[in-house]
N, C-alpha and C positions, 0 to 999 in steps of 0.2 A: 504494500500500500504506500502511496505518496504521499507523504504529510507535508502542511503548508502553515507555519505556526509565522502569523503575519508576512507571508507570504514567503517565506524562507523554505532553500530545499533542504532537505538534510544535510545535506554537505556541509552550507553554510550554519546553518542550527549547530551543531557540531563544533564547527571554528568558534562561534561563540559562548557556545557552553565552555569547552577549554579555557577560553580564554576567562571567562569568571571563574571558574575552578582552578586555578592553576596553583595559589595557594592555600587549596581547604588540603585536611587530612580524610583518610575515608572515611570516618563519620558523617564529617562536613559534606565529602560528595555525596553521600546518602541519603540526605538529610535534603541537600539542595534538589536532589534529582527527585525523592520522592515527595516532597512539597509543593512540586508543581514546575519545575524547570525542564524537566525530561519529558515529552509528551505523552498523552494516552495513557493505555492501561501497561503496567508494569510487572516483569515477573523476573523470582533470581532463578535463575539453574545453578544446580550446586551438583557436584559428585558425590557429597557425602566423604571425600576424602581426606588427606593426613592434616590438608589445611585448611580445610572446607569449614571448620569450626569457627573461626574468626569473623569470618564475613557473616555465618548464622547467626551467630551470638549479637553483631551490629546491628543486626536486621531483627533480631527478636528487641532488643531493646527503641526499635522505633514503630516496626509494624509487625507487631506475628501474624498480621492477618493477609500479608504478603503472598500472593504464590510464587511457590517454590518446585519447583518444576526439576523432577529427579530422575533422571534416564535411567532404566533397568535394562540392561541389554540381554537381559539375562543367562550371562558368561559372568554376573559381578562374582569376587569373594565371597563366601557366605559370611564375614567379618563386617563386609561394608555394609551388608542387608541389615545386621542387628545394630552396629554401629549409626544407623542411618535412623533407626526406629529408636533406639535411644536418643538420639540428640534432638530429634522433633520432639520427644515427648518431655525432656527436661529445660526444651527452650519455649517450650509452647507455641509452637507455631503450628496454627493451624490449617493453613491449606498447603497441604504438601501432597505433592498429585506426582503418582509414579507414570511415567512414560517409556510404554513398552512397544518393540515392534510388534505390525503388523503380523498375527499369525499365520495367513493369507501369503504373503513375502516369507517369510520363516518355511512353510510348507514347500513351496516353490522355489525358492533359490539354495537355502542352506537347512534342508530337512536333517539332516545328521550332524549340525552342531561342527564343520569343521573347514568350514568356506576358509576361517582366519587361519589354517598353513596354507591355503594354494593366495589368498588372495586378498591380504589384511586391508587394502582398502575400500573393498569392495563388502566386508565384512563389515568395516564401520560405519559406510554408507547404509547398508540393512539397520545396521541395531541402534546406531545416532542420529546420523545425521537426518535419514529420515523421519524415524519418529521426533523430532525433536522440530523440525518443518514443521509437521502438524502440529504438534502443542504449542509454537509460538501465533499458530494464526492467531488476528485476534488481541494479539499484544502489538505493541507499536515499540515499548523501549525492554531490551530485556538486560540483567544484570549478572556478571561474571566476576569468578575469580582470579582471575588472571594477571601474574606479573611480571615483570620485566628481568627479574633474575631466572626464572625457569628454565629459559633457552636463547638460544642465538635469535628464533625467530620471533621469539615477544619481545627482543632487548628496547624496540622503541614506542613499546605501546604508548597509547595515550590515556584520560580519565573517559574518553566519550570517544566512541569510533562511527563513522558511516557503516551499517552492516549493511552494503547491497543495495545502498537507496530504498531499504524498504523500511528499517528501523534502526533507531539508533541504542549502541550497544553500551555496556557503562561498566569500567576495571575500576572499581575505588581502591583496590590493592593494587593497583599498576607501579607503583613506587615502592613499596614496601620490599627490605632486605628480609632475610630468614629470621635474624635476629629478631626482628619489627615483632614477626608470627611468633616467634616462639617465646617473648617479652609479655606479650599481649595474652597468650593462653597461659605462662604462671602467673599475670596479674589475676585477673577473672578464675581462676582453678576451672580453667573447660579441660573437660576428659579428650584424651588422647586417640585416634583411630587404632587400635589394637596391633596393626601390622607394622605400624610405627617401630615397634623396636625390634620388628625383626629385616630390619634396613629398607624398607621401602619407603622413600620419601614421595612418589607422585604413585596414585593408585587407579588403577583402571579395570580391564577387565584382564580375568585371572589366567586365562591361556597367555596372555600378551604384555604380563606385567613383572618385571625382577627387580631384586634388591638394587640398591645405588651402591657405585664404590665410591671411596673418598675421592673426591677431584674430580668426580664427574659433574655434567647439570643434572639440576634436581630432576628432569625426565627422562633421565637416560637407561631407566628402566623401563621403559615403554616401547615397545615393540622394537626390542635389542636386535641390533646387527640387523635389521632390516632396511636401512636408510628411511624411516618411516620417523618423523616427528611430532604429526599434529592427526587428530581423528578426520578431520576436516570440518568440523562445526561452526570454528569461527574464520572462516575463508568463504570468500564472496568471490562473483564474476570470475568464474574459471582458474583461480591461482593455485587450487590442487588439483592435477588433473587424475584422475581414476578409469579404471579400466570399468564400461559397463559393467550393472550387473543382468547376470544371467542366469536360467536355470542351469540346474547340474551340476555345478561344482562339488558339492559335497558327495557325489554318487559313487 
């Protein structure tokens, strides 16, 4: 959808949300975006993962009544499942809507659960990025974790991005060092994601996820030794390109 917020395209909306946010901390983008600076209807996507606690925690402290929009691809850990039903239920946030693929696609392209050895991005495309298309219709701005130390490819995130001309995206953590995260969760006493200490710092889905060694980036347990960095969820206009999907792969 095209929003036109005094006659502004997103792009421009965008340049100037930055530009007033450039020194709030992520509360303050929170706080600004969900008060009425970010247009329309608003939702966060959270993994439920090792630092997915931070941004919950900010977000129960202004709106539990947020949605929160949780992809199940269901390949997660069975840690992040209960991990995940714990932290909703000790932040109280109440609308927290699981987002699962298509059974329909599931039967059809990857019936035996094993598309992600022949074809992990074609695997991501089924169990994310799809489902995750449909759960945003509807919304206009939606809200992420995501920061700048992770990887080479988030190094220049912004607070506000263009997602595709169609809605605009919002990293209140886009500055934030480890430190930041891990200062913030022993101030607050927020519980810890279980697989935390057995070295996974980014968590995904459990065929396609390994511990981190020291010196690595914090994703580099994410689809190891595959040249594979990002699921494809927050890439617009053709910048991952994916092999179709099709039936038969899992045959």
């Amino acid at each position: 959808m095209q929003h036109e917020t005094n006659f502004l395209t997103i792009k421009e909306q965008v340049a100037g949300l930055n530009q007033q946010a450039m020194n709030f901390d992520p509360v303050g983008i929170l706080d600004f975006a969900l008060r009425g600076a970010a247009p329309g209807r608003i939702a966060l996507v959270s993994s439920f993962g090792t630092e997915s606690i931070v941004l919950l925690h900010m977000i129960s402290q202004i709106d539990r009544s947020l949605p929160i929009l949780f992809i199940d691809t269901q390949m997660l850990f069975k840690e992040t499942l209960a991990y995940q039903a714990d932290v909703a239920r000790l932040m109280g946030l109440t609308d927290v809507r699981h987002i699962r693929p298509d059974p329909l696609d599931i039967s059809e392209i990857d019936p035996n659960g094993v598309l992600n050895q022949f074809n992990k991005d074609a695997c991501c495309e089924l169990r994310k990025t799809r489902p995750l298309q449909r759960a945003l219709r509807g919304f206009d701005t939606w809200i992420t974790g995501r920061k700048r130390f992770q990887s080479r490819v988030r190094a220049k995130l912004d607070f506000f991005e263009n997602d595709g001309d169609q809605r605009i995206k919002v990293n209140p953590l886009a500055h934030w060092q480890p430190e930041d995260l891990r200062d913030y969760i022993a101030e607050h006493h927020l519980p810890k994601h279980p697989l935390l200490k057995q070295g996974f710092s980014s968590i995904g889905c459990a065929p396609c996820t390994s511990p981190v060694k020291d010196g690595e980036d914090a994703r580099a347990g994410r689809w190891r030794d595959s040249g594979k960095t990002e699921c494809g969820i927050h890439f617009a206009n053709g910048e991952v390109l994916r092999q179709p999907l099709s039936k038969g792969h899992s045959s």
